[in-house]
MMTF fields as JSON, N, C-alpha, C and O atoms, coordinates in Angstrom:
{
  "mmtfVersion": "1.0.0",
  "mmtfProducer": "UNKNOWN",
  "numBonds": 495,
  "numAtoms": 496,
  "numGroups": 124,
  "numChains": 1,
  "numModels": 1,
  "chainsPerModel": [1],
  "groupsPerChain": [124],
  "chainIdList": ["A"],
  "bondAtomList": [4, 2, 8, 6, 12, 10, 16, 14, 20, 18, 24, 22, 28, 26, 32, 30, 36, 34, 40, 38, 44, 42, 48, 46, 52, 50, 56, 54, 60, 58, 64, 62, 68, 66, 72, 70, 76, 74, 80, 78, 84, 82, 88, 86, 92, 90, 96, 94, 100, 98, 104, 102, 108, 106, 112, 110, 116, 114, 120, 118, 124, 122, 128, 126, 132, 130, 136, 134, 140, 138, 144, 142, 148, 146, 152, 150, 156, 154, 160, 158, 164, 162, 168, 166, 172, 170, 176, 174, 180, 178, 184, 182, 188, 186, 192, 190, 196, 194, 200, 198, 204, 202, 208, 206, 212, 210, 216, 214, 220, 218, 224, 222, 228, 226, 232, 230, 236, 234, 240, 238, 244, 242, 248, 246, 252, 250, 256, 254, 260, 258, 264, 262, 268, 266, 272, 270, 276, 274, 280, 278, 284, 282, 288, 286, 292, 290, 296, 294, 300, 298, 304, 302, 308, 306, 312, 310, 316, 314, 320, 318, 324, 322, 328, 326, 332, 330, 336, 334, 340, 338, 344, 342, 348, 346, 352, 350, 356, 354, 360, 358, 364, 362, 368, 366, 372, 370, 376, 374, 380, 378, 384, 382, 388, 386, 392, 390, 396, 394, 400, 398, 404, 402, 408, 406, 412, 410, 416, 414, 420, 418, 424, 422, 428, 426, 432, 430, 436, 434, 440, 438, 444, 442, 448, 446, 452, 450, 456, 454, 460, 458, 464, 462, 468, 466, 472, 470, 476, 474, 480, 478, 484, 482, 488, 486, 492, 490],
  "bondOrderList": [1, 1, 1, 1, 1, 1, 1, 1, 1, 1, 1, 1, 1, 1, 1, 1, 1, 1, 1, 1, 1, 1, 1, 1, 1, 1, 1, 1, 1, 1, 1, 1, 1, 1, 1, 1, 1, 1, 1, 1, 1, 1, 1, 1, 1, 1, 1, 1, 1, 1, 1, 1, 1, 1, 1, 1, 1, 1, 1, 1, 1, 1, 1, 1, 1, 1, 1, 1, 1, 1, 1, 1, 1, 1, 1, 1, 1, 1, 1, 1, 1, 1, 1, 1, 1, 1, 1, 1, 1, 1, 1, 1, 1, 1, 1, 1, 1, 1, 1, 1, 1, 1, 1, 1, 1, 1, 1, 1, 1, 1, 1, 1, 1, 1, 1, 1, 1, 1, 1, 1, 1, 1, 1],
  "groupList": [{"groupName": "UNK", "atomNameList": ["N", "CA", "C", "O"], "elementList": ["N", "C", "C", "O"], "formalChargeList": [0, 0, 0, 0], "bondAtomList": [1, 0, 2, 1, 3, 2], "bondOrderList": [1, 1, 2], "singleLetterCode": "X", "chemCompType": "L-PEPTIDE LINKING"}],
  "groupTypeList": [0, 0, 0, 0, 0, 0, 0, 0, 0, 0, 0, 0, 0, 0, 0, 0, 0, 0, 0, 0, 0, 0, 0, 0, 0, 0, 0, 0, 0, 0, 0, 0, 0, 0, 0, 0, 0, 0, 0, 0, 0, 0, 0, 0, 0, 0, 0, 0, 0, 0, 0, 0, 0, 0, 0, 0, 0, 0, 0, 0, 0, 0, 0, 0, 0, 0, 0, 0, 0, 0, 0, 0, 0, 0, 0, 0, 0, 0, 0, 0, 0, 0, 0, 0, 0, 0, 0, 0, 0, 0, 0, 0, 0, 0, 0, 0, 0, 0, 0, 0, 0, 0, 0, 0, 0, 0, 0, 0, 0, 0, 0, 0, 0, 0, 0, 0, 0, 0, 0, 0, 0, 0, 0, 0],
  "groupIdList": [1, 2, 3, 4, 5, 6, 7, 8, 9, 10, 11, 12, 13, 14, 15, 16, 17, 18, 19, 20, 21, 22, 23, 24, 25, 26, 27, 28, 29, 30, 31, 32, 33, 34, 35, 36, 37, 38, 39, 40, 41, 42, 43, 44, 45, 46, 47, 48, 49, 50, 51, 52, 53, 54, 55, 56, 57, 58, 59, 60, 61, 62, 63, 64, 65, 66, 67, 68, 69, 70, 71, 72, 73, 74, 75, 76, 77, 78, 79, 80, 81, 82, 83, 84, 85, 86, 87, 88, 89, 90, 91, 92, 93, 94, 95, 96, 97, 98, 99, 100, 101, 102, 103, 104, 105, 106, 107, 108, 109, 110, 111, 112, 113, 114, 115, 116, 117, 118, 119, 120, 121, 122, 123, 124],
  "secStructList": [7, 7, 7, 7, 3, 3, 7, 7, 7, 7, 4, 4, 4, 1, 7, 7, 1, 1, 1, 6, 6, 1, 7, 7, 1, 7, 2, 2, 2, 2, 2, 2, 2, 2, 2, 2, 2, 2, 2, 2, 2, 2, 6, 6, 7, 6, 6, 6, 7, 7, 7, 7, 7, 7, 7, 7, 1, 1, 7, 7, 7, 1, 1, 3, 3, 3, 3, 3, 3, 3, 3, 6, 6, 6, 6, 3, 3, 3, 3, 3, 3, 3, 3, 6, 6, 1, 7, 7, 1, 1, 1, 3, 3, 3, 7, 7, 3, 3, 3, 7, 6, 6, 1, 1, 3, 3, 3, 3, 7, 7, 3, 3, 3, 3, 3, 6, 6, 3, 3, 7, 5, 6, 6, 7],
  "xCoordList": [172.278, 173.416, 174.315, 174.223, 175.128, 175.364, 176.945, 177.422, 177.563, 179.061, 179.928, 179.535, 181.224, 182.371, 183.279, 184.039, 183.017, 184.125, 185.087, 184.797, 186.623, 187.462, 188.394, 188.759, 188.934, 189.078, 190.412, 190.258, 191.336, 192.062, 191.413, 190.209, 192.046, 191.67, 192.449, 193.66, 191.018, 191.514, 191.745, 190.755, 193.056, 193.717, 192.961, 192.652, 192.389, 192.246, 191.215, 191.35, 189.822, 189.284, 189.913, 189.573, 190.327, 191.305, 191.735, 192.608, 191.221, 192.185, 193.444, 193.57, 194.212, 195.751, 195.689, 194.562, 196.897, 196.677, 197.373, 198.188, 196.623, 196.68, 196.139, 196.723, 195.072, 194.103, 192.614, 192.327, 191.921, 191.152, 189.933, 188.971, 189.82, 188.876, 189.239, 188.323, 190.083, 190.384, 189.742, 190.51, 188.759, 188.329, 189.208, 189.342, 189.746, 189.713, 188.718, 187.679, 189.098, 188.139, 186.904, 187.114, 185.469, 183.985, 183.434, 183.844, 182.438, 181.296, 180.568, 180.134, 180.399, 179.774, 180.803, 180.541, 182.046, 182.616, 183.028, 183.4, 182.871, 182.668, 181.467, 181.526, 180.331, 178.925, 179.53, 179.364, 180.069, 180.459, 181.081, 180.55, 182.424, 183.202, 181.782, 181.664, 181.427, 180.493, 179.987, 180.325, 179.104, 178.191, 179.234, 179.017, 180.166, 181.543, 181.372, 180.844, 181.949, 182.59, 181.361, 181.639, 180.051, 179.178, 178.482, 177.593, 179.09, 178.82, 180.035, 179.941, 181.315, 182.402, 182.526, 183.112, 181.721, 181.479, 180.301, 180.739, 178.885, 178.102, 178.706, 178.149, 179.96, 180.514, 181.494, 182.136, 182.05, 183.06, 184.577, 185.565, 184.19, 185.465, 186.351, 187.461, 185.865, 186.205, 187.981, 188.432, 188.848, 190.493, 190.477, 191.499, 190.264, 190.131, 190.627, 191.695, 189.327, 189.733, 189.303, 188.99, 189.47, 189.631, 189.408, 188.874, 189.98, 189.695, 190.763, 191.459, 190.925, 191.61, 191.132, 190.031, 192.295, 191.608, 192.035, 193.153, 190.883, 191.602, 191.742, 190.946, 193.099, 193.825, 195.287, 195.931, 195.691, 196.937, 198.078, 197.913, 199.116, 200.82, 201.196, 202.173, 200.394, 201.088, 200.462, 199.929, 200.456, 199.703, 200.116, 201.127, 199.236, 199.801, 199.308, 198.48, 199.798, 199.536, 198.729, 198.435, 198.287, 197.243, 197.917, 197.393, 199.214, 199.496, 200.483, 201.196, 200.156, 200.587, 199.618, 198.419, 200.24, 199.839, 200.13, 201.234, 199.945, 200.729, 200.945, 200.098, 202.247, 202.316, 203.288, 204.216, 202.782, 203.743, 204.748, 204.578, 205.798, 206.501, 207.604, 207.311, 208.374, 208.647, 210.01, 210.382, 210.97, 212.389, 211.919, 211.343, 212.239, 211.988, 212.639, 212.213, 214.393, 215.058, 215.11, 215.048, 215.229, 214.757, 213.459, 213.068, 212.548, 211.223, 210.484, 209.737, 210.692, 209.937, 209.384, 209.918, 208.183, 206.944, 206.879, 206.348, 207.077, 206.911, 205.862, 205.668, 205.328, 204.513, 204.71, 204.59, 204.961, 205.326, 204.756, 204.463, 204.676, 204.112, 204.959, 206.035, 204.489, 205.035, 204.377, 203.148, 204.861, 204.391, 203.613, 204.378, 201.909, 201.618, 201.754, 201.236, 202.694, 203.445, 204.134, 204.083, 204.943, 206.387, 205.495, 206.164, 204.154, 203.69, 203.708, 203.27, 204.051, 203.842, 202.501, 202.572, 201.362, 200.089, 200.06, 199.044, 200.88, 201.013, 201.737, 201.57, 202.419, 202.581, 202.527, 203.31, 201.421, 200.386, 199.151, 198.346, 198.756, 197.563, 197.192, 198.04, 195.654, 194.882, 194.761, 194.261, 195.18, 195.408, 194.142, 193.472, 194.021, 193.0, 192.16, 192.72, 191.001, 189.997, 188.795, 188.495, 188.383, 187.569, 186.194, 186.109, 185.237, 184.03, 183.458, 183.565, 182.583, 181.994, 180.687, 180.067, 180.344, 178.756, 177.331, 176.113, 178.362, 176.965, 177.336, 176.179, 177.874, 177.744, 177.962, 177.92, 178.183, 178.541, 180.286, 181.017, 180.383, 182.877, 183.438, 183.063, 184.39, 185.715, 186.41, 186.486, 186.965, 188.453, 189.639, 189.632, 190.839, 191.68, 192.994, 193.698, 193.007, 194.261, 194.889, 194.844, 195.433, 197.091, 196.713, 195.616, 198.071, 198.534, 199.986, 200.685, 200.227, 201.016, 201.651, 201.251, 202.999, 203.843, 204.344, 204.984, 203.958, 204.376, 205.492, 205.958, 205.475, 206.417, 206.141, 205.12, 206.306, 205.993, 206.031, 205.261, 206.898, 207.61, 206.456, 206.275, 205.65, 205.099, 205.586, 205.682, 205.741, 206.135, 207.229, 208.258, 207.079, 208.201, 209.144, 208.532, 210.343, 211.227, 211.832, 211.953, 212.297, 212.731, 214.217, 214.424, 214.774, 216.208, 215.854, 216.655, 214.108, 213.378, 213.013, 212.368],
  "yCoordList": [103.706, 102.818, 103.277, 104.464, 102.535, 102.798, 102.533, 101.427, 103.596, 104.106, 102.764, 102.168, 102.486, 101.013, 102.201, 102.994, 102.108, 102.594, 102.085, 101.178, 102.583, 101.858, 102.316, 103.489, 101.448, 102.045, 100.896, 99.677, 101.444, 100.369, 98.83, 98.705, 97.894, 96.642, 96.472, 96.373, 96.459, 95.67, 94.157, 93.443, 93.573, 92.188, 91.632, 90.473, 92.139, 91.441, 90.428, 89.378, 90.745, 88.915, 87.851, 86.682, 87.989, 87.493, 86.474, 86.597, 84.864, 83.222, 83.578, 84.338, 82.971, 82.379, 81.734, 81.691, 81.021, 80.049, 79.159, 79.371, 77.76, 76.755, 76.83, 76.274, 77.506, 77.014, 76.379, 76.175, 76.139, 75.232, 75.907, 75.185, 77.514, 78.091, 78.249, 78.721, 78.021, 77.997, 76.409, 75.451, 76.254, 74.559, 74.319, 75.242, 73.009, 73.589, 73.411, 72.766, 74.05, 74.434, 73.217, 72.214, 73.782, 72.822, 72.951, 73.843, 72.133, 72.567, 73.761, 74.484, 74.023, 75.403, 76.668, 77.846, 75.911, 77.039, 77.551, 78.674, 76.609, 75.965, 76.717, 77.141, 76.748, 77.026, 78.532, 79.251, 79.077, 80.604, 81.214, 82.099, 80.6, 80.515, 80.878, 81.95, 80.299, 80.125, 81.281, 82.124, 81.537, 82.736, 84.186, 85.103, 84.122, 85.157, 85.494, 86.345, 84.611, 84.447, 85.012, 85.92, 84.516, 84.88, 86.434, 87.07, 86.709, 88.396, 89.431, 90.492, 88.582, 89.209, 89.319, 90.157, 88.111, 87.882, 89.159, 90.073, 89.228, 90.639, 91.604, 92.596, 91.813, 92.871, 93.037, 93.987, 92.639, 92.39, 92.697, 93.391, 91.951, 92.197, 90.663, 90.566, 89.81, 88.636, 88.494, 87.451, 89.458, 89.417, 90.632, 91.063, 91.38, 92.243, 92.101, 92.511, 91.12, 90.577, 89.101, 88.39, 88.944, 87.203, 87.327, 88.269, 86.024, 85.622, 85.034, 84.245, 85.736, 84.758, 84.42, 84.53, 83.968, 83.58, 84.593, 85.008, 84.848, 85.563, 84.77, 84.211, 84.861, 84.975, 85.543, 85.844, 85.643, 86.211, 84.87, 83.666, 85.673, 84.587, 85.277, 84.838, 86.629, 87.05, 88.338, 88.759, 89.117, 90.235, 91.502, 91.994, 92.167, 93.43, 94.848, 94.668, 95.855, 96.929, 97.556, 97.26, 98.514, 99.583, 100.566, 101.301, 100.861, 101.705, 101.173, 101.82, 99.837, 99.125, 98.757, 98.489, 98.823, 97.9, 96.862, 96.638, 95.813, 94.956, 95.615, 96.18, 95.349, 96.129, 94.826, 94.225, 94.511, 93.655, 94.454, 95.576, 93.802, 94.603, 93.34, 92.213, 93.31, 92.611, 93.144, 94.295, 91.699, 91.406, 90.849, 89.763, 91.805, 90.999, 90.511, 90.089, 90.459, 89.701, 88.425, 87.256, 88.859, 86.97, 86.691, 85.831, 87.377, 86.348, 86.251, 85.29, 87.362, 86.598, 87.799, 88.808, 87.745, 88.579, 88.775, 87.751, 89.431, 89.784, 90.767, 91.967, 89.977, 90.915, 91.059, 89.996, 92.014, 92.732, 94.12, 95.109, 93.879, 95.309, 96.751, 96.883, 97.524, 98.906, 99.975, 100.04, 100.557, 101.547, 102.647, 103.506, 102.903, 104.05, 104.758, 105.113, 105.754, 106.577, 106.827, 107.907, 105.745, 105.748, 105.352, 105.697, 104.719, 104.506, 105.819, 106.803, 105.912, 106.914, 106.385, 105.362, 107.11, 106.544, 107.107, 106.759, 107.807, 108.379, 106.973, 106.681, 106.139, 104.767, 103.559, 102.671, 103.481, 102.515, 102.252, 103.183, 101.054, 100.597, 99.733, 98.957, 99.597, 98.779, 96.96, 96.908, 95.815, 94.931, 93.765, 93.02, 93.77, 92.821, 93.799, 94.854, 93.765, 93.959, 92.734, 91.595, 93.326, 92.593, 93.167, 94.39, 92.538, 93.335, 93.164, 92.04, 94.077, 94.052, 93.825, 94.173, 92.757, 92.859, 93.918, 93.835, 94.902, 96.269, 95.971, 95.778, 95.84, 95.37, 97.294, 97.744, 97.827, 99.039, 99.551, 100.194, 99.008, 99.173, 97.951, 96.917, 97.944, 97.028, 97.682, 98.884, 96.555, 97.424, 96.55, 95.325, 97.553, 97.427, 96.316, 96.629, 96.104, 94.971, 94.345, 93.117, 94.97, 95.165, 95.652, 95.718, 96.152, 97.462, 96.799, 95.965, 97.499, 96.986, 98.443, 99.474, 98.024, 99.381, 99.198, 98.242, 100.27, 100.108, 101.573, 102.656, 100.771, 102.218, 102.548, 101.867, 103.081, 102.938, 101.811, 101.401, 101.162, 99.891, 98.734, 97.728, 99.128, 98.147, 97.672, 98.64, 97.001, 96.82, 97.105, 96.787, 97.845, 99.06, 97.424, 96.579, 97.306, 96.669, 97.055, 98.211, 95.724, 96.245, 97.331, 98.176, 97.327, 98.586, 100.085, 101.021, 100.162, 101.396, 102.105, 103.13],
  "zCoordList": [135.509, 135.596, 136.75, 137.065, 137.389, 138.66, 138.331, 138.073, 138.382, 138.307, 139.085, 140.087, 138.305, 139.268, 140.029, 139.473, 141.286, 141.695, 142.386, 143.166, 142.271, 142.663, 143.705, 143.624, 144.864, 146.04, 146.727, 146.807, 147.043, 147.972, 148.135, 147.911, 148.446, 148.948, 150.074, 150.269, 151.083, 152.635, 152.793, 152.953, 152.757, 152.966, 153.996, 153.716, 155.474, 156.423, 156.357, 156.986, 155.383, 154.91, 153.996, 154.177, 153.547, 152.492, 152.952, 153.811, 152.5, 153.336, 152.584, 151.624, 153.13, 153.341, 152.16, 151.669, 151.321, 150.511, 151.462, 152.36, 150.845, 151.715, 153.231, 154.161, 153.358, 154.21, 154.002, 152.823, 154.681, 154.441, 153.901, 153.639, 153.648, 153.426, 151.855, 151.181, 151.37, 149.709, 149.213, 149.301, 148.856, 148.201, 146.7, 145.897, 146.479, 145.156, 144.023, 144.169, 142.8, 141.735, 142.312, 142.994, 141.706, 142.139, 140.977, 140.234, 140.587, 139.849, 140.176, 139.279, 141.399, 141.585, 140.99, 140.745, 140.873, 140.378, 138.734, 138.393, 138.065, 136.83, 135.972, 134.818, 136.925, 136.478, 136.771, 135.786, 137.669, 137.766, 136.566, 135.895, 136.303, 135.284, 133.627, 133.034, 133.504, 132.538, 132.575, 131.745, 133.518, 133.564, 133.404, 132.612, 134.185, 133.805, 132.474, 131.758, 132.439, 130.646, 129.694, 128.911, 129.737, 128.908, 129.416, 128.85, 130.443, 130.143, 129.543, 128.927, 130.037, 129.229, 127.529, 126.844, 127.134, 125.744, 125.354, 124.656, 125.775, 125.805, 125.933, 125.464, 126.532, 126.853, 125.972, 126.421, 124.873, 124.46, 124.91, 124.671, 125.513, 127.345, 127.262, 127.784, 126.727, 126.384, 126.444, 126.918, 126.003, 125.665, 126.607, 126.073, 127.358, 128.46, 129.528, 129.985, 130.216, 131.935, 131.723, 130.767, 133.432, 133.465, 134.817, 135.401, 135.397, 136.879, 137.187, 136.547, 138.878, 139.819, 141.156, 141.697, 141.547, 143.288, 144.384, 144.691, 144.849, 146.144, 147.26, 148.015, 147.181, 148.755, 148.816, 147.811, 149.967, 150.404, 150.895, 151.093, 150.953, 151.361, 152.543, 153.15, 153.141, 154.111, 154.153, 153.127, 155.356, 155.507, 155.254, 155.755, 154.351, 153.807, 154.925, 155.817, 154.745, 155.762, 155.051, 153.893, 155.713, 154.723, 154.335, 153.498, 154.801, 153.958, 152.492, 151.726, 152.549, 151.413, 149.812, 149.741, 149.103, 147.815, 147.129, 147.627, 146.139, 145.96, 144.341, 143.648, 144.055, 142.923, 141.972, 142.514, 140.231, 139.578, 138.953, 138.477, 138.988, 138.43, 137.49, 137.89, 136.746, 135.35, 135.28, 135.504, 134.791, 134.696, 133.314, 133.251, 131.924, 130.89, 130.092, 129.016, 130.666, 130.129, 131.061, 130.679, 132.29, 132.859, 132.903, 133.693, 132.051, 131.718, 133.151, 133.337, 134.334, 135.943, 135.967, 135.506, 136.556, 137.136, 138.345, 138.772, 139.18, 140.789, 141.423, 141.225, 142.142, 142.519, 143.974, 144.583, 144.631, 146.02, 146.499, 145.826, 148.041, 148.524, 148.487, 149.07, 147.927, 148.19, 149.006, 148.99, 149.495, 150.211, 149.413, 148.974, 149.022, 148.528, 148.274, 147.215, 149.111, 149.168, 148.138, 147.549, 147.761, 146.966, 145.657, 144.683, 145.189, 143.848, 143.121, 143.718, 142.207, 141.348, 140.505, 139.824, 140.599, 139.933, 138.334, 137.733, 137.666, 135.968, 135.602, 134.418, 136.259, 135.783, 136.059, 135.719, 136.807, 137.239, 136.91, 136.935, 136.563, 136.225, 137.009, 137.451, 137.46, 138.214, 137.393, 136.27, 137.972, 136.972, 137.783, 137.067, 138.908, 139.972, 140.375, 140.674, 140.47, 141.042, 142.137, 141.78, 143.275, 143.89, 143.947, 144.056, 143.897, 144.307, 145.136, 145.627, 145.75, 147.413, 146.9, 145.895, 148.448, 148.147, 148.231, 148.392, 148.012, 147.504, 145.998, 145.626, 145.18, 143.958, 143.07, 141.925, 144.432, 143.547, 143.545, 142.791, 144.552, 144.396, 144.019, 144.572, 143.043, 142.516, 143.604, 143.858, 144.278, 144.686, 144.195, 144.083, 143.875, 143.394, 144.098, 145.058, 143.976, 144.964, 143.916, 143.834, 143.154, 142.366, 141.395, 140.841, 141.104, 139.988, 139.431, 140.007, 138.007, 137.387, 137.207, 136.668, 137.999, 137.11, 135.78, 135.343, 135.176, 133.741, 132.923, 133.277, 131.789, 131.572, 130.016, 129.92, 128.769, 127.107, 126.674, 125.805, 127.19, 126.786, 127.122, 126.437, 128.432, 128.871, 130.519, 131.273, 130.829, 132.625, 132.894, 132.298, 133.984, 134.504, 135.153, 135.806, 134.875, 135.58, 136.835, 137.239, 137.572, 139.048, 138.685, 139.555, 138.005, 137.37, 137.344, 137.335, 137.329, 137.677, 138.608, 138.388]
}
């Protein structure tokens, strides 16, 4: 069995949203969806993970991450770049993953700061 390993995510393939390389949802993608789902179900991964879309709103640096971070009395979710540097990783979790076509690295392209409570707020 061949180890997931997980590693930074490079932004620079990554479409734009709202360019013409994002289609929306297809039957080809539908039939994906399906096949997903029924290995997450084998896996009992089912309430686990899920899916999104990749693309970007704007270009991140490498020495950046995109990190969510949570206002949970105004109920809003943000997700913004931080500098690596400044992440503290004892309260961070990997929340997106991408995979490469060697089929052997996830890479990580967002993290959720968190705290006991659950998501570290911007007051942190």
């Amino acid at each position: 069995m061949t180890a997931v390993q997980i590693q930074p995510m490079q932004w620079g393939d990554i479409p734009y949203m709202g360019s013409e390389e994002l289609e929306v949802f297809t039957a080809e993608d539908a039939a994906c969806f399906q096949d997903i789902r029924d290995v997450l179900v084998k896996h009992d991964a089912l309430k686990r993970f899920g899916m999104f879309l990749i693309h970007k709103h704007f270009e991140v640096s490498d020495d950046e991450e995109m990190t969510e971070c949570t206002d949970h009395a105004g109920r809003t979710l943000t997700i913004l770049p931080r500098k690596k540097a400044d992440i503290d990783r004892s309260v961070t979790i990997p929340t997106n993953w991408i995979f490469t076509e060697t089929e052997e690295v996830a890479i990580a392209c967002c993290t959720c700061a968190r705290n006991s409570g659950g998501h570290q707020g911007f007051h942190r």
